[in-house]
Backbone as JSON, one array per atom type, in Angstrom:
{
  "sequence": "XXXXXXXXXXXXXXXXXXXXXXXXXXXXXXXXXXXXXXXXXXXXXXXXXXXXXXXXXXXXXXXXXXXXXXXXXXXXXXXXXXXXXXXXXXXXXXXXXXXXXXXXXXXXXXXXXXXXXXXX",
  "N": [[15.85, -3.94, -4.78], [13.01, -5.24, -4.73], [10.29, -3.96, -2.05], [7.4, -4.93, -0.02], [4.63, -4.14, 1.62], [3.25, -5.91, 4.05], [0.36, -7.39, 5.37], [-0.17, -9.82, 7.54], [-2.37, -11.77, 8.38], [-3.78, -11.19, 5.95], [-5.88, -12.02, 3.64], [-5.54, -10.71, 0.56], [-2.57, -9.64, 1.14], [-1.91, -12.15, 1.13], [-1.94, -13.33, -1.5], [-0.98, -11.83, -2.81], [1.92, -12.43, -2.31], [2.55, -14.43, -2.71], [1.91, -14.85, -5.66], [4.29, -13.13, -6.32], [6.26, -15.04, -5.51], [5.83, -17.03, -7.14], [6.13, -16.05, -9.57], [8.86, -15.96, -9.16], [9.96, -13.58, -8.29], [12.41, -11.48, -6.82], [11.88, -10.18, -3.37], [11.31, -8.11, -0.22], [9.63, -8.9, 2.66], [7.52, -6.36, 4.41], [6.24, -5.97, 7.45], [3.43, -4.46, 7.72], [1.48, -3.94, 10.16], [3.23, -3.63, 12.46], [5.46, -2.53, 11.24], [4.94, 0.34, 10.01], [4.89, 2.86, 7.05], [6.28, 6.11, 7.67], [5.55, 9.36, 8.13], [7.15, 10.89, 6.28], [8.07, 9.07, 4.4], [5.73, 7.88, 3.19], [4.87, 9.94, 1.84], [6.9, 10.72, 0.13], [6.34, 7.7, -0.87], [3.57, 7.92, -2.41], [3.79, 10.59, -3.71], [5.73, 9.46, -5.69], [3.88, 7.52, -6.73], [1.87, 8.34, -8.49], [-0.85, 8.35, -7.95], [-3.98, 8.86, -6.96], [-4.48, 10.31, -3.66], [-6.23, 9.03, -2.07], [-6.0, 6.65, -3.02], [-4.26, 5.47, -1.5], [-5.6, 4.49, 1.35], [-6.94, 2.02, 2.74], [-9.7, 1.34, 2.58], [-11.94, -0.57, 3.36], [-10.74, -1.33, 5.58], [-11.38, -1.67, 9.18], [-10.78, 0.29, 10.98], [-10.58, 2.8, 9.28], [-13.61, 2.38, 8.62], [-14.49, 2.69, 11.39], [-13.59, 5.36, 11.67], [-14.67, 7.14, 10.46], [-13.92, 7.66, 7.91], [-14.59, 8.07, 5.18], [-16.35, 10.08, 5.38], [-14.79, 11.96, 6.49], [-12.19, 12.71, 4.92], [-12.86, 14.03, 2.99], [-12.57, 16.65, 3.12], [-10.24, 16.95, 4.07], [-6.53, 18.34, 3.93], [-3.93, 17.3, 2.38], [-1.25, 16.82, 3.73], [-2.87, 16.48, 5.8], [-3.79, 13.91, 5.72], [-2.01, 12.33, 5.07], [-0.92, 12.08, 7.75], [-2.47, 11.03, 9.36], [-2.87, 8.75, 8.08], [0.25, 7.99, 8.82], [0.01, 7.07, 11.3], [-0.72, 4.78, 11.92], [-0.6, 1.57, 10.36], [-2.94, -0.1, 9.94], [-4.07, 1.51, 8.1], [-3.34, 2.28, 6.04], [-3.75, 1.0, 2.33], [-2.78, -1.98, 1.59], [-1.85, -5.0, -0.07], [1.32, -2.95, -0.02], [3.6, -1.81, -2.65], [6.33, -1.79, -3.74], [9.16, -0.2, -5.61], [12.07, 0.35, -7.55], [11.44, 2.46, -9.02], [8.67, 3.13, -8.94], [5.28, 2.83, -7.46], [2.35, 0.92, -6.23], [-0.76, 0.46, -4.78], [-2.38, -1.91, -3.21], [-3.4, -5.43, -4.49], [-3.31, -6.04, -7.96], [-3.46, -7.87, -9.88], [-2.57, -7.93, -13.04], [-1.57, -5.06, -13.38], [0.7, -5.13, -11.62], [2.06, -7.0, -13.07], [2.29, -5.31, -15.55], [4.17, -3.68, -14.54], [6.43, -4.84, -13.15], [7.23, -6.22, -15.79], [6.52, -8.78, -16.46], [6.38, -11.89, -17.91], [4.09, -12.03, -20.11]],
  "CA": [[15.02, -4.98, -4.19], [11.09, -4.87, -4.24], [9.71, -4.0, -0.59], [6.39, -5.51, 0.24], [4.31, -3.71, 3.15], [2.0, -6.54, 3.85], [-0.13, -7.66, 7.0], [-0.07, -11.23, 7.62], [-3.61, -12.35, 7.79], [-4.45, -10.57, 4.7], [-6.02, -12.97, 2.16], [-5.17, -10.34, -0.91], [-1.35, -9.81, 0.62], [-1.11, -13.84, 0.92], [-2.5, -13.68, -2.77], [0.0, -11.26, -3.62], [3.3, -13.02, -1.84], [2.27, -15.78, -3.65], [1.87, -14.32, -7.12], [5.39, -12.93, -6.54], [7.13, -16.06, -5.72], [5.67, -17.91, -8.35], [6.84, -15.39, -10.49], [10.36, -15.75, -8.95], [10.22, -12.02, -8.08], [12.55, -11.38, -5.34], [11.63, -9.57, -2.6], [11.5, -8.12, 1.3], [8.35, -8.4, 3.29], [7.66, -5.52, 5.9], [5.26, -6.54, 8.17], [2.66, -3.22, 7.6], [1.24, -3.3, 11.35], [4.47, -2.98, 13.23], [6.45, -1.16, 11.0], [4.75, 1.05, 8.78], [5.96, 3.82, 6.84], [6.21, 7.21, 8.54], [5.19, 10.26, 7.02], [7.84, 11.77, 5.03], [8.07, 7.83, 3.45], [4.25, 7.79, 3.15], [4.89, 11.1, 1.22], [7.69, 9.67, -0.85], [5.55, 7.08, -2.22], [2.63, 9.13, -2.91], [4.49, 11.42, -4.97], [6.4, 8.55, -6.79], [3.3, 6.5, -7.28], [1.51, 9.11, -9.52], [-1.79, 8.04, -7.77], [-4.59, 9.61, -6.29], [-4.33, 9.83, -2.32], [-7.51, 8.13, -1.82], [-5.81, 5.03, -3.22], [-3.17, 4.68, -0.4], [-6.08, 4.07, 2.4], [-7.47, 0.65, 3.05], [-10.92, 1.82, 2.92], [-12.3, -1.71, 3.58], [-10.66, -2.01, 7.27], [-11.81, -1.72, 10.28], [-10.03, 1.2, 11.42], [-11.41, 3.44, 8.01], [-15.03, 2.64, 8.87], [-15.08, 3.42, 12.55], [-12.94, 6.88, 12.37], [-15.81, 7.3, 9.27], [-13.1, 8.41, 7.26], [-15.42, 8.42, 3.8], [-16.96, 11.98, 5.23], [-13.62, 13.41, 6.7], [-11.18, 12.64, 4.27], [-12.86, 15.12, 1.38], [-12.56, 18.11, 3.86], [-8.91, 16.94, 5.1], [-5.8, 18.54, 3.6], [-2.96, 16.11, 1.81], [-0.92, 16.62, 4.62], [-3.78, 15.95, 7.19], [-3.91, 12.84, 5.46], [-0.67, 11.61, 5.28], [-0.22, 12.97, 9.08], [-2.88, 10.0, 9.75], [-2.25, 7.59, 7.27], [1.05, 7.61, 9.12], [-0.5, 7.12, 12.57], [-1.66, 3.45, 11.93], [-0.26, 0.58, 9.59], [-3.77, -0.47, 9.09], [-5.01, 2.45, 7.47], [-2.65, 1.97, 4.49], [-4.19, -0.16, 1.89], [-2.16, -3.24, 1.56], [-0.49, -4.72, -0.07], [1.78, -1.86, -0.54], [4.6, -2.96, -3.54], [7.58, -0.59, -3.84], [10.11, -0.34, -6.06], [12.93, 1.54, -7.56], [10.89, 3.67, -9.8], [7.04, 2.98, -8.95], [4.74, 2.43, -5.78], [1.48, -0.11, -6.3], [-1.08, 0.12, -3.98], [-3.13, -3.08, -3.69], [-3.08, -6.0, -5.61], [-4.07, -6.0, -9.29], [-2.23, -9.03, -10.67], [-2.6, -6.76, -14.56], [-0.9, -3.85, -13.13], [1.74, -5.74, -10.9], [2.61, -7.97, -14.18], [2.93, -4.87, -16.25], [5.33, -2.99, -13.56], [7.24, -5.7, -12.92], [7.93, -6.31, -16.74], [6.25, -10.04, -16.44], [6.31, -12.52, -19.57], [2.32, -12.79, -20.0]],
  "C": [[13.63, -4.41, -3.91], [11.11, -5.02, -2.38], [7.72, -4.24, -0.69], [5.94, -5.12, 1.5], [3.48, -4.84, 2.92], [1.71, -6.83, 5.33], [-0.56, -9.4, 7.01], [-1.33, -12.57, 7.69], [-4.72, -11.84, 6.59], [-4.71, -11.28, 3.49], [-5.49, -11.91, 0.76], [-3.23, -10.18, -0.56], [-0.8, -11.16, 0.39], [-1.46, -13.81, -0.76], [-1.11, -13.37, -3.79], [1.72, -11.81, -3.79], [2.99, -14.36, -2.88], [2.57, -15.96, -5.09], [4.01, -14.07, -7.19], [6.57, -14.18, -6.5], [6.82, -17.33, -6.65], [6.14, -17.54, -9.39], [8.34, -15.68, -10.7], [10.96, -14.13, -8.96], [10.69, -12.18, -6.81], [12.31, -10.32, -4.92], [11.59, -9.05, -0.71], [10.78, -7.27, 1.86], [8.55, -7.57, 4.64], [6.24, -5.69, 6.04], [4.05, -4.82, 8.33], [2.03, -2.53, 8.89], [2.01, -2.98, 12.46], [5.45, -2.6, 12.67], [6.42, -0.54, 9.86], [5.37, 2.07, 8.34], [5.71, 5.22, 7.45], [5.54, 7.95, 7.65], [5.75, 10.95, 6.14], [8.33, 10.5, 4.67], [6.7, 7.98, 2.98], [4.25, 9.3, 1.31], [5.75, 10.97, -0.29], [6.91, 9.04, -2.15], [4.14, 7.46, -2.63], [3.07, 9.87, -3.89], [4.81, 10.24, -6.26], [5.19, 7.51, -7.49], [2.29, 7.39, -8.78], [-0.5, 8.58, -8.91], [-2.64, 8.86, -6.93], [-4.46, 9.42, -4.6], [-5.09, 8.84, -1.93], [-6.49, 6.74, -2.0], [-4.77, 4.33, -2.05], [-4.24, 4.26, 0.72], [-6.76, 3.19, 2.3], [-9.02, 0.87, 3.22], [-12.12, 0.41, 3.16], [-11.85, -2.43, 5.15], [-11.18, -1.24, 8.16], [-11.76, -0.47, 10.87], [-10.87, 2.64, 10.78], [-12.63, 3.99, 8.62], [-15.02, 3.24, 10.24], [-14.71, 4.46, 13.0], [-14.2, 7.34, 11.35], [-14.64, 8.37, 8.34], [-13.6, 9.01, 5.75], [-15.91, 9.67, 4.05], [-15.96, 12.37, 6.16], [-12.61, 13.4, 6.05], [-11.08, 13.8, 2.86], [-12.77, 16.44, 2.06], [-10.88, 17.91, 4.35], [-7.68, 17.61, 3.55], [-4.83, 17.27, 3.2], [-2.12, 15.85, 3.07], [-1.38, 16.15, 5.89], [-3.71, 14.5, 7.01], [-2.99, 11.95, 5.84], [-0.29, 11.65, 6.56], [-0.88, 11.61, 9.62], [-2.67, 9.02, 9.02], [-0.71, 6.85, 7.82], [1.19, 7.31, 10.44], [-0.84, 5.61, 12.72], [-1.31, 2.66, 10.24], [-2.04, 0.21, 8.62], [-4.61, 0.19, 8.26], [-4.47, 2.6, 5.82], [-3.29, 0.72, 3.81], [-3.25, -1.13, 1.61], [-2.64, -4.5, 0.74], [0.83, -3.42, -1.03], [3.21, -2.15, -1.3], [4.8, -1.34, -3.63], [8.61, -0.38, -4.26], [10.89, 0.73, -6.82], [12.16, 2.71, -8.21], [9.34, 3.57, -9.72], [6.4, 2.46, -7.25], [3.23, 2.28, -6.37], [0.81, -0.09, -4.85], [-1.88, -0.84, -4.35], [-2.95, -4.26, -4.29], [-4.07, -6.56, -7.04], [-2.93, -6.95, -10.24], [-1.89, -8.1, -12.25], [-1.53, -5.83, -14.66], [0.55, -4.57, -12.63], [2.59, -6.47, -12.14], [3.4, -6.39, -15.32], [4.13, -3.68, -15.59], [6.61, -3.53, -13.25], [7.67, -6.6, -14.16], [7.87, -8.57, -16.83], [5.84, -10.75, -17.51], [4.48, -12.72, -19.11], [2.02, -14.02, -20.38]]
}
């Protein structure tokens, strides 16, 4: 079963919940600001996603800009990262798509279609 971190007034995860049930992709939404993933999950899908770290942080919220994470994140260790990344739901970019063999940050309808093995 796909897991879905998403945050509930998020125009791109409503975009994305959307996309999926139009698809008829089932799935089971976790609410991203009260119960994100820890750090040895965080770590998990990092590894499994094959993606650069950068791409797991929401660099567009709120949170991001006012720790100024753009000039301490290129001096921080992977683990420093993940140590905060797992400190705060909203620092994960979202929506975070998770499945048996792949981890999607964001949504990129393209990517999501060809992961999820979707008739074009």
């Amino acid at each position: 079963m796909l897991k879905v971190y998403c945050y509930s007034r998020c125009t791109t995860c409503q975009k994305a919940l959307k996309w999926l049930k139009d698809q008829g992709i089932e799935h089971t939404i976790i609410d991203i600001k009260a119960d994100h993933p820890d750090e040895k999950t965080l770590r998990e899908y990092y590894t499994a996603s094959g993606l650069p770290l950068k791409r797991f942080f929401n660099t567009s919220g709120i949170p991001y800009r006012e720790m100024e994470l753009s000039k301490k994140l290129p001096s921080m260790s992977e683990d420093e990262q993940l140590a905060l990344l797992a400190t705060d739901g909203m620092l994960v970019k979202r929506p975070l798509l998770v499945g048996d063999s792949f981890v999607l940050t964001g949504f990129r309808e393209e990517e999501w279609k060809d992961k999820l093995e979707v008739v074009k």
